[in-house]
N, C-alpha and C positions, 0 to 999 in steps of 0.2 A: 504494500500500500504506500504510497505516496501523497504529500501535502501537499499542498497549492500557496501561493501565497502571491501578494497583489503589493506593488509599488506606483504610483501615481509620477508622473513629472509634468508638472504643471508649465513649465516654458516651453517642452515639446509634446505638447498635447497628446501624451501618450500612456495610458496604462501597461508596465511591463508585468508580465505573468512568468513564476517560478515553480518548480517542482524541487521539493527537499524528499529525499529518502532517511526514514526516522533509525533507520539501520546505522547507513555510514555517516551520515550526517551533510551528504553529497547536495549542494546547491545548483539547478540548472535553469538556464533561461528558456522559456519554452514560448515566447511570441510576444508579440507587441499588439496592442487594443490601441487605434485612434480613437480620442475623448477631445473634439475641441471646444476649446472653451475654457482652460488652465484647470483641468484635473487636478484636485488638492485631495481634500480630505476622504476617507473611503471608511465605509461599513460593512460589516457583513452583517446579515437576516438572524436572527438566533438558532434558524434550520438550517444556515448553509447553503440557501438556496439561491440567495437575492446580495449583489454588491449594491448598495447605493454609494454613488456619487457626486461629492459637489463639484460643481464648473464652476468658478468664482468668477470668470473672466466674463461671463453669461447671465450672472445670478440664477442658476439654475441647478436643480438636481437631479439627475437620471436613476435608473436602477434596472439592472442589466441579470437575467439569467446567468447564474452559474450550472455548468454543465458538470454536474457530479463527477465520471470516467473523467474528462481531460482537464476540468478545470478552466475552458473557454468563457467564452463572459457572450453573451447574446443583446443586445438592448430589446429592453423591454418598454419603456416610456421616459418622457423628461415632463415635469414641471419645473414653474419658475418659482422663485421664492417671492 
């Protein structure tokens, strides 16, 4: 099994997605999510299911499907704040 894990970079409009193995302690990059709008702050759902995200540069929040197997992000909707 393997963990996912989510880094935002807000000046290149991009959420980067990681996979850790809880064995070796192995960190890898497994893709890039364009988010524009300066991706800052990031949530997960209390099921794992759902990232939310704020755009700051937008005033706005998304919240993207988390795909359980790979850990892919889907958008699912934005509102504005």
């Amino acid at each position: 099994m393997k963990y996912h894990g989510y880094v935002s970079f807000q000046d290149d409009d991009k959420i980067s997605i990681f996979t850790s193995d809880p064995t070796t302690g192995q960190l890898d990059w497994q893709e890039d999510v364009v988010v524009e709008g300066g991706p800052a702050p990031l949530a997960i759902s209390p099921d794992k299911n759902v990232l939310y995200v704020g755009r700051r540069g937008r005033q706005e929040i998304s919240c993207y499907r988390i795909d359980p197997g790979s850990g892919g992000l889907s958008l699912l909707g934005t509102v504005p704040l």
